[in-house]
N, CA, C and O atoms as a GROMACS GRO file, in nm:
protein
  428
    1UNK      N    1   2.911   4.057 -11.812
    1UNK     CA    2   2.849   3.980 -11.704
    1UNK      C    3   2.897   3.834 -11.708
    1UNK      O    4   2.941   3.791 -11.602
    2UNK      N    5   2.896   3.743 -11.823
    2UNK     CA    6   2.920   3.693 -11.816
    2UNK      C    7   3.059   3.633 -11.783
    2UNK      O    8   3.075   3.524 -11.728
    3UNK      N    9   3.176   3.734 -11.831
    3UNK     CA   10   3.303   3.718 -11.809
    3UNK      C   11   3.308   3.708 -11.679
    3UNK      O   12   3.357   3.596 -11.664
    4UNK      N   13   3.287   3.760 -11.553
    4UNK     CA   14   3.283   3.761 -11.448
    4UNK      C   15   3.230   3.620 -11.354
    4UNK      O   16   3.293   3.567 -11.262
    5UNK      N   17   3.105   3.584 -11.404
    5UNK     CA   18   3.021   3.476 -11.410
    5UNK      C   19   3.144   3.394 -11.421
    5UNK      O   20   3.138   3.309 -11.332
    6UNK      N   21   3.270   3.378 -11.500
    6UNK     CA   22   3.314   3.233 -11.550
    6UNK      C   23   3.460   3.244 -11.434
    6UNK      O   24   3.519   3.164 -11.361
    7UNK      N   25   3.476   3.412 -11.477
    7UNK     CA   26   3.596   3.431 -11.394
    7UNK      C   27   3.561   3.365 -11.224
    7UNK      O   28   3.624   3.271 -11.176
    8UNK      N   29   3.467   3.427 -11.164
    8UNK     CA   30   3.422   3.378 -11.056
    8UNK      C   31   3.422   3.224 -10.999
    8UNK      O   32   3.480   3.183 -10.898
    9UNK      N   33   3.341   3.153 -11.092
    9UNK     CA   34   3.348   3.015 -11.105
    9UNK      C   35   3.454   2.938 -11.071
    9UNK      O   36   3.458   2.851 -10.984
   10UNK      N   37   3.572   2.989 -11.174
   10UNK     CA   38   3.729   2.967 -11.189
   10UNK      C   39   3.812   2.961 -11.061
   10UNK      O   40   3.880   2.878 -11.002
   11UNK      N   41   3.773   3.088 -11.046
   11UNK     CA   42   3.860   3.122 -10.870
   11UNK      C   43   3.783   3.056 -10.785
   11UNK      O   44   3.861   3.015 -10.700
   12UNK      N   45   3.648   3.012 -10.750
   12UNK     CA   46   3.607   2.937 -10.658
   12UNK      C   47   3.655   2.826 -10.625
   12UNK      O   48   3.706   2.778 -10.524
   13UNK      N   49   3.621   2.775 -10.775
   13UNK     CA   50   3.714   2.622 -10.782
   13UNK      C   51   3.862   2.617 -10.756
   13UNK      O   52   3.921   2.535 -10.685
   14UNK      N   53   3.903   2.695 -10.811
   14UNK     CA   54   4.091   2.676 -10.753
   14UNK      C   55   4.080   2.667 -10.667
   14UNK      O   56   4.109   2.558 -10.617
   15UNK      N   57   4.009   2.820 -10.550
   15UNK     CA   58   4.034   2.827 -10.414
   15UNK      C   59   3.980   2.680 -10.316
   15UNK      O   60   4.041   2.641 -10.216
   16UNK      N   61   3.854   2.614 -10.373
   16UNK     CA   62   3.865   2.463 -10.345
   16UNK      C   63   3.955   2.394 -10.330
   16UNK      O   64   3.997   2.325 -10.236
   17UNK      N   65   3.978   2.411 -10.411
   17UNK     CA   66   4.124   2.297 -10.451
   17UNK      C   67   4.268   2.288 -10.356
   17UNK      O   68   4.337   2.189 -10.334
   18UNK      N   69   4.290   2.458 -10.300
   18UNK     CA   70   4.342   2.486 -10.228
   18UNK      C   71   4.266   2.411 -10.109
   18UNK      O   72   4.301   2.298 -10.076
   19UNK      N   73   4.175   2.468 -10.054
   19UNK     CA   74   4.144   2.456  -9.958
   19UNK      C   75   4.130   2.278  -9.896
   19UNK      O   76   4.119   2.243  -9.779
   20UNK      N   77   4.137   2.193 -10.015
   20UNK     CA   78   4.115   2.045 -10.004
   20UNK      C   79   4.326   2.010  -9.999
   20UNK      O   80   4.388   1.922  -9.941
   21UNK      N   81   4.349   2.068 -10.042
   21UNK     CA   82   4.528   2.028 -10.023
   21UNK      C   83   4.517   2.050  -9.903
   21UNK      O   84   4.516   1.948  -9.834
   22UNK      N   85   4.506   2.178  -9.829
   22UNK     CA   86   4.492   2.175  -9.705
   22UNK      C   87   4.506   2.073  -9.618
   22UNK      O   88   4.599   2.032  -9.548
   23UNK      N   89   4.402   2.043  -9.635
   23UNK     CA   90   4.345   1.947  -9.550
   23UNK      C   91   4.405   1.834  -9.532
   23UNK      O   92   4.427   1.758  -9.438
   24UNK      N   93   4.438   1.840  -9.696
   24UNK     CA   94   4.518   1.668  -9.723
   24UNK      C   95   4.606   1.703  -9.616
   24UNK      O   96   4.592   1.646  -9.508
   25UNK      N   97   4.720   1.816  -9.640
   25UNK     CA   98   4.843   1.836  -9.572
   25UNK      C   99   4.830   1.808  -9.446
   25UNK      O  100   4.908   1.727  -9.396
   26UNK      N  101   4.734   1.863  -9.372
   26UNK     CA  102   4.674   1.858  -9.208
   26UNK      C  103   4.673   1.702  -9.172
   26UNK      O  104   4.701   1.668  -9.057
   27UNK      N  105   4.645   1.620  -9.259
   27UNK     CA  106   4.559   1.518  -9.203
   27UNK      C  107   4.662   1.404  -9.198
   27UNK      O  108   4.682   1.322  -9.108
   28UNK      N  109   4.749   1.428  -9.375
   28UNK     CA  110   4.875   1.326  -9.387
   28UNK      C  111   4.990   1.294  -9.349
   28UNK      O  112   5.038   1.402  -9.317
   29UNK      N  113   5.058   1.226  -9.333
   29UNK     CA  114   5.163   1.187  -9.266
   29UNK      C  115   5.259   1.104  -9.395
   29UNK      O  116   5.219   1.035  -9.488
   30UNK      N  117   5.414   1.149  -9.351
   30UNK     CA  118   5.526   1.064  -9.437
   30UNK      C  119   5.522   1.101  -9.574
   30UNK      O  120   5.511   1.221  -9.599
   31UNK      N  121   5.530   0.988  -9.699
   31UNK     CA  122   5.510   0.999  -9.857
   31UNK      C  123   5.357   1.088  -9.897
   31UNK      O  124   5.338   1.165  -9.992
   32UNK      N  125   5.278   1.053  -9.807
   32UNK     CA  126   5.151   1.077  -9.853
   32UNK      C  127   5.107   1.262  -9.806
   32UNK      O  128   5.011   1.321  -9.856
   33UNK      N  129   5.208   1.327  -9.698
   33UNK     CA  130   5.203   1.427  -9.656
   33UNK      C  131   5.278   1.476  -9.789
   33UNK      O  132   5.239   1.567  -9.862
   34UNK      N  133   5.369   1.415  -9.802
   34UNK     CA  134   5.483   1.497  -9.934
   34UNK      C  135   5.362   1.514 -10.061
   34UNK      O  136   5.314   1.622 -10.094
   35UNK      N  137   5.336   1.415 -10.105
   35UNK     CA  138   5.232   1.419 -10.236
   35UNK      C  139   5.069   1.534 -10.179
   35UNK      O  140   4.994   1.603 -10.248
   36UNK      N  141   5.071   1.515 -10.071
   36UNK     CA  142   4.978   1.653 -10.030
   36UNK      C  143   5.027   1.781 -10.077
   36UNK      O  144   4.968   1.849 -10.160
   37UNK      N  145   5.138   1.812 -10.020
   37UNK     CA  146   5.221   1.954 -10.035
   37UNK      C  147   5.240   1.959 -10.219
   37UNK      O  148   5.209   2.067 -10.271
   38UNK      N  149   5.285   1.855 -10.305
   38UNK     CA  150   5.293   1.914 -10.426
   38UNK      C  151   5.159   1.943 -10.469
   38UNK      O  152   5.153   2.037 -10.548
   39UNK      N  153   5.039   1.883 -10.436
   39UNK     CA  154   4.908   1.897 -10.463
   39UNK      C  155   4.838   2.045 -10.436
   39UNK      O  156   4.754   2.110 -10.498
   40UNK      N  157   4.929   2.072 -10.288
   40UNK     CA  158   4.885   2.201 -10.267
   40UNK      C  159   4.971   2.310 -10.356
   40UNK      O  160   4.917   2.404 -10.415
   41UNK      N  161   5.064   2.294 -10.357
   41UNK     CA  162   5.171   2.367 -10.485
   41UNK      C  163   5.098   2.453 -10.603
   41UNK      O  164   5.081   2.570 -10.636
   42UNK      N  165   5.066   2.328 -10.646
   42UNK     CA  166   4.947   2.319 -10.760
   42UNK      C  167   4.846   2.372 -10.780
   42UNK      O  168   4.815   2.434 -10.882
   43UNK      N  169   4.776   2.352 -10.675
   43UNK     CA  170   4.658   2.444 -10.635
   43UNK      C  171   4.660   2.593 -10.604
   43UNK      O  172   4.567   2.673 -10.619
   44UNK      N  173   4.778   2.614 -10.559
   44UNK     CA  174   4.813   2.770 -10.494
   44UNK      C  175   4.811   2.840 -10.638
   44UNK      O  176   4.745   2.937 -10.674
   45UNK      N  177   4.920   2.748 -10.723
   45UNK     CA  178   4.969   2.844 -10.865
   45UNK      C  179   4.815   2.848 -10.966
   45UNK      O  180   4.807   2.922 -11.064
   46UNK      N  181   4.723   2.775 -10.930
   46UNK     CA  182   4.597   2.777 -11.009
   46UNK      C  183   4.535   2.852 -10.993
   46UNK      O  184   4.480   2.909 -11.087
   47UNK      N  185   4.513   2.892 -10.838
   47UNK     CA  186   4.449   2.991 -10.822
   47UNK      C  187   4.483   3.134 -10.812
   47UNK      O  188   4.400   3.224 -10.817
   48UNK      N  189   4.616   3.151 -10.798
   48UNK     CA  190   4.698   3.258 -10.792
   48UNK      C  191   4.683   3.304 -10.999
   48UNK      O  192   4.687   3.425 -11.022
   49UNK      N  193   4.670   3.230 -11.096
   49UNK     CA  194   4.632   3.247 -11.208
   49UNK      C  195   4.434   3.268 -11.196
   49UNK      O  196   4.342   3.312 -11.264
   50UNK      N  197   4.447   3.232 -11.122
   50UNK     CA  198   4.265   3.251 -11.134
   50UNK      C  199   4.237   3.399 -11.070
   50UNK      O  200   4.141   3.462 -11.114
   51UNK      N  201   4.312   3.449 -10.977
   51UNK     CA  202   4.276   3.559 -10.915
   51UNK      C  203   4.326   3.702 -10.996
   51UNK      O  204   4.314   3.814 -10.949
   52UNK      N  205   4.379   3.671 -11.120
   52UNK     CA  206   4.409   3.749 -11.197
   52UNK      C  207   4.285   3.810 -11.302
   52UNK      O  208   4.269   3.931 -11.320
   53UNK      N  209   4.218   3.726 -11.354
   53UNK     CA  210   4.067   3.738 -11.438
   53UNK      C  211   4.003   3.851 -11.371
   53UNK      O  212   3.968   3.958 -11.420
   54UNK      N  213   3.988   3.796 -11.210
   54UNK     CA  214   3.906   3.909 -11.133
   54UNK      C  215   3.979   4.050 -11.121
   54UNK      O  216   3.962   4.168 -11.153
   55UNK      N  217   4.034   4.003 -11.083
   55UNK     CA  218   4.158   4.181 -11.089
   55UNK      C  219   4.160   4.287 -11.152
   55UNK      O  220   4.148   4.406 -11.123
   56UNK      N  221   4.185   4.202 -11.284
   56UNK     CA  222   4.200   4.258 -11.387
   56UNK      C  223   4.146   4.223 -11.550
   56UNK      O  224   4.219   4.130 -11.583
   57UNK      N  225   4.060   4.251 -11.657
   57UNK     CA  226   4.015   4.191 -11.773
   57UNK      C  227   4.121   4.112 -11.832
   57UNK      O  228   4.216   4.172 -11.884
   58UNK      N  229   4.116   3.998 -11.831
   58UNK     CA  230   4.238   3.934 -11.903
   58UNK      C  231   4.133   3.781 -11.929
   58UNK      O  232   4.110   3.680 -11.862
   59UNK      N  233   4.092   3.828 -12.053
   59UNK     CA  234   4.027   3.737 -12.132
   59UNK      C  235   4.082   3.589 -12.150
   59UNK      O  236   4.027   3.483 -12.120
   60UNK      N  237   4.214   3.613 -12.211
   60UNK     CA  238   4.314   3.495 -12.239
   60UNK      C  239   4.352   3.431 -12.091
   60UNK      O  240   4.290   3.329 -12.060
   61UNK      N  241   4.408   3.462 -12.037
   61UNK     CA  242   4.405   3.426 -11.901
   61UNK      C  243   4.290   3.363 -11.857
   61UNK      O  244   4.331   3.256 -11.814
   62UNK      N  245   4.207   3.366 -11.847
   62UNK     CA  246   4.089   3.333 -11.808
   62UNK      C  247   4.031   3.247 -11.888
   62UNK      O  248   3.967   3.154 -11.839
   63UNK      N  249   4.039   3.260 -12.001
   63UNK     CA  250   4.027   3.103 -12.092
   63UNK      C  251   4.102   2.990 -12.036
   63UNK      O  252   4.046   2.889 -11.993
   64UNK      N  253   4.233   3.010 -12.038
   64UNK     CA  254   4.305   2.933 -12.004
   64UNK      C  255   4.316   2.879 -11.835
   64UNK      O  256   4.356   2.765 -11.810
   65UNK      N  257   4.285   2.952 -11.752
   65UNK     CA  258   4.269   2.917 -11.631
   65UNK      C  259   4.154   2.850 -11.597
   65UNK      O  260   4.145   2.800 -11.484
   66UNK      N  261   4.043   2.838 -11.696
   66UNK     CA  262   3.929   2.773 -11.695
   66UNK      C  263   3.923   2.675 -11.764
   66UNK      O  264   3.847   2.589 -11.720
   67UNK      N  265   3.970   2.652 -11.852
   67UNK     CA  266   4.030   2.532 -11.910
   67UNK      C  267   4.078   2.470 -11.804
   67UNK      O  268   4.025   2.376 -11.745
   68UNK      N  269   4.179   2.522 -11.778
   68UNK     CA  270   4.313   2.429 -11.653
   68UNK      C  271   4.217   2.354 -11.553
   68UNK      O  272   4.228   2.232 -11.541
   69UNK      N  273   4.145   2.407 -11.497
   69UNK     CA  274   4.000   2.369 -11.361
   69UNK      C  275   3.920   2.283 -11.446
   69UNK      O  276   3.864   2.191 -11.386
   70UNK      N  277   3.899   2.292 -11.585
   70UNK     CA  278   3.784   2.166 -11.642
   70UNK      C  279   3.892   2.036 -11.649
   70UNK      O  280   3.864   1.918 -11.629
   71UNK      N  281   4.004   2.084 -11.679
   71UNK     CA  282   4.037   1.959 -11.674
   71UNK      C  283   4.076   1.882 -11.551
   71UNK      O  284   4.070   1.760 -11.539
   72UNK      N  285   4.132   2.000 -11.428
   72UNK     CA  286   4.149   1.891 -11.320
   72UNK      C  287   3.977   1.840 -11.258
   72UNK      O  288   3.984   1.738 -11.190
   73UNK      N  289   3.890   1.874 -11.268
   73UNK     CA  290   3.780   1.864 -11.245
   73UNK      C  291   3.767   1.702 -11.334
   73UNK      O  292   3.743   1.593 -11.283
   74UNK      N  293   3.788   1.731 -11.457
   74UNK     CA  294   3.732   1.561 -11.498
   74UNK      C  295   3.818   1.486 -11.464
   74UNK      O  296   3.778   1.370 -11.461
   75UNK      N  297   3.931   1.500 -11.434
   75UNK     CA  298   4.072   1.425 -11.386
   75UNK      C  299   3.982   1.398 -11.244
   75UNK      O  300   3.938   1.285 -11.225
   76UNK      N  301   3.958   1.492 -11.157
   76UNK     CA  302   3.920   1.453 -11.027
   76UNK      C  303   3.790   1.394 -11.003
   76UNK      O  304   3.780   1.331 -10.897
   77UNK      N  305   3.689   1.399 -11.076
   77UNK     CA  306   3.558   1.269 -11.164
   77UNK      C  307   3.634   1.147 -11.195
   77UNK      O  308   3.629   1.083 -11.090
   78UNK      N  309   3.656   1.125 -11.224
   78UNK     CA  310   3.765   1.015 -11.288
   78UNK      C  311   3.815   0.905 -11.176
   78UNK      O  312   3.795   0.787 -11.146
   79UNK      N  313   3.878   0.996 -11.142
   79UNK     CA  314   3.941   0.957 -10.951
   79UNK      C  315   3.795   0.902 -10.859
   79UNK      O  316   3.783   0.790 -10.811
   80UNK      N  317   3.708   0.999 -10.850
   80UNK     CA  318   3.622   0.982 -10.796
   80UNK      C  319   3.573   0.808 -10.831
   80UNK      O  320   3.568   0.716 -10.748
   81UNK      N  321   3.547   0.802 -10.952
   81UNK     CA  322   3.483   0.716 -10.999
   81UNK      C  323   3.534   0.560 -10.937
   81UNK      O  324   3.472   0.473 -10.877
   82UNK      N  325   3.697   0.574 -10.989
   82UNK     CA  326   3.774   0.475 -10.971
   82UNK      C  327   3.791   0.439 -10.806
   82UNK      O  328   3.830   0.324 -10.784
   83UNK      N  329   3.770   0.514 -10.704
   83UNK     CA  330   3.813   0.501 -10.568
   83UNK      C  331   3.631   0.475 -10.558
   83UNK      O  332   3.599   0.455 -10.440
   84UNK      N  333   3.518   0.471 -10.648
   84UNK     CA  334   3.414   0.433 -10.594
   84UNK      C  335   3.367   0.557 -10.460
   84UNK      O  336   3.377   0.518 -10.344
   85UNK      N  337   3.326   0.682 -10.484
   85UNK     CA  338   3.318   0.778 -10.386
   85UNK      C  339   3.202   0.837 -10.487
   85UNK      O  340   3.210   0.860 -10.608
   86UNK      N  341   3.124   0.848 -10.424
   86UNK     CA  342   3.003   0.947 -10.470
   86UNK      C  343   3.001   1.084 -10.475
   86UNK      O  344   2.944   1.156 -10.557
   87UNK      N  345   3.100   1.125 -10.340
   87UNK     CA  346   3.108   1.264 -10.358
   87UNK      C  347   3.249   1.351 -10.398
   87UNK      O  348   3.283   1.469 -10.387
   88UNK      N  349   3.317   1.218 -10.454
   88UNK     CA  350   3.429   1.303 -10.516
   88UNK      C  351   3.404   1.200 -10.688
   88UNK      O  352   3.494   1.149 -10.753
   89UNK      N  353   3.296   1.198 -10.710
   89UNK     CA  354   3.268   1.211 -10.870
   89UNK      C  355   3.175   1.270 -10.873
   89UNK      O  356   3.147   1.301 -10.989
   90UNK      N  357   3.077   1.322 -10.770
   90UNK     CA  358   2.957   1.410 -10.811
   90UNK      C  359   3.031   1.565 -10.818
   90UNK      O  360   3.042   1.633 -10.920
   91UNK      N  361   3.077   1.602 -10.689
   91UNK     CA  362   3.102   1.730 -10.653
   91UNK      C  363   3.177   1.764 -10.795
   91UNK      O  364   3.116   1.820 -10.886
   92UNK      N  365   3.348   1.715 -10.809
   92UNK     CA  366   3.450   1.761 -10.969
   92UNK      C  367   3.357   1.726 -11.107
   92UNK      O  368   3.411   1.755 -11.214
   93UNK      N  369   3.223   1.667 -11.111
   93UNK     CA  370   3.139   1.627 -11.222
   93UNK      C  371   3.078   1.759 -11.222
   93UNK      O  372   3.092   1.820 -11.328
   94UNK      N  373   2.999   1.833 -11.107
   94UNK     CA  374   2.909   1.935 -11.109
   94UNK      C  375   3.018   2.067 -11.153
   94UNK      O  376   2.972   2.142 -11.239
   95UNK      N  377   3.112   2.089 -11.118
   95UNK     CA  378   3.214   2.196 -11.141
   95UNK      C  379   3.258   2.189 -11.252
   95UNK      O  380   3.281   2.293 -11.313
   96UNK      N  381   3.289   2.032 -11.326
   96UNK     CA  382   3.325   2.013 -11.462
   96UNK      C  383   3.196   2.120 -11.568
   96UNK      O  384   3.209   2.205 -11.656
   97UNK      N  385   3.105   2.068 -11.513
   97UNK     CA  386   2.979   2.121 -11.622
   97UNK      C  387   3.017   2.240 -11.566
   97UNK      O  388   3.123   2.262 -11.623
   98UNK      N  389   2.993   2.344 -11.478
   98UNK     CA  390   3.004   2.476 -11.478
   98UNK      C  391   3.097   2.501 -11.584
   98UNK      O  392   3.063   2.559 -11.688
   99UNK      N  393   3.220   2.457 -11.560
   99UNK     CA  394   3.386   2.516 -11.644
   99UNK      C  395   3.334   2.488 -11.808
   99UNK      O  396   3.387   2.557 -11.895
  100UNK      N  397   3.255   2.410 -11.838
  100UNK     CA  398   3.250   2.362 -11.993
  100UNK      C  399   3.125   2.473 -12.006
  100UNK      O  400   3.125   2.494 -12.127
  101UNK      N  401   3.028   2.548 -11.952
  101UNK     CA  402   2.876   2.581 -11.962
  101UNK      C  403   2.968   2.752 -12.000
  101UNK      O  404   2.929   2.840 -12.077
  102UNK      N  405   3.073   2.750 -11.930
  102UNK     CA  406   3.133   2.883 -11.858
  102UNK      C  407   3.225   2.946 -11.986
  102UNK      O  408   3.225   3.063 -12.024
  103UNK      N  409   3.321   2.805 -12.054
  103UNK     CA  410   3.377   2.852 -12.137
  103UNK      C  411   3.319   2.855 -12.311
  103UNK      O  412   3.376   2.915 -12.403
  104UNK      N  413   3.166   2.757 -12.323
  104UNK     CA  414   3.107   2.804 -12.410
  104UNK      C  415   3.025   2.879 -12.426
  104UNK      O  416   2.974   2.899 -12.536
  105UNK      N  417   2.989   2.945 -12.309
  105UNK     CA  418   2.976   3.110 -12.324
  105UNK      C  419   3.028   3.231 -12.334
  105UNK      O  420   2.978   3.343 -12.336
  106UNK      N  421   3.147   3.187 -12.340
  106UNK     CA  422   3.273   3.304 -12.351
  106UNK      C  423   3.327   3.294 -12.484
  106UNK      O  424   3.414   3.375 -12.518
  107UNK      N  425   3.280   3.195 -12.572
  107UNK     CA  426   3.319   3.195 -12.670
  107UNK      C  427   3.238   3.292 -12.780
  107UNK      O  428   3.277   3.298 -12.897
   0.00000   0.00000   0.00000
């Protein structure tokens, strides 16, 4: 149950992540459209590793893909903080704690 629980988590958040490159891409223009697209890059290959846990039992995988999401999560808290945004240090803060709650229960 729980494996699922973390796996789930994992892929939500990637698929976020995706879904916020998106947007970037949609919205940006010039240098800042380019740095969208590697962002989305990024996001695709995260979650394309995240959609593997669910698929299929792959424990290691799934450590590691949950790892990968805690850390862009405090990376993206971080950001939040520094650009002064409430809801891009609350929202990657609340997902951080899932990914850390997620992988010390899998331990």
């Amino acid at each position: 149950m729980i494996y699922y629980i973390n796996a789930y988590t994992t892929l939500i958040s990637a698929a976020l992540g995706v879904c916020f490159s998106i947007e970037a891409v949609i919205k940006e223009k010039g240098s800042s459209q380019t740095n969208a697209l590697y962002m989305f890059a990024r996001s695709l290959a995260l979650t394309c590793a995240a959609v593997i846990p669910v698929c299929r039992n792959a424990p290691t995988i799934l450590f590691v893909a949950t790892m990968a999401m805690l850390i862009v999560q405090i990376v993206d808290c971080i950001i939040g903080i520094v650009i002064k945004s409430k809801m891009r240090t609350v929202g990657p803060f609340i997902m951080a704690v899932c990914h850390a709650v997620c992988l010390l229960l899998s331990i």
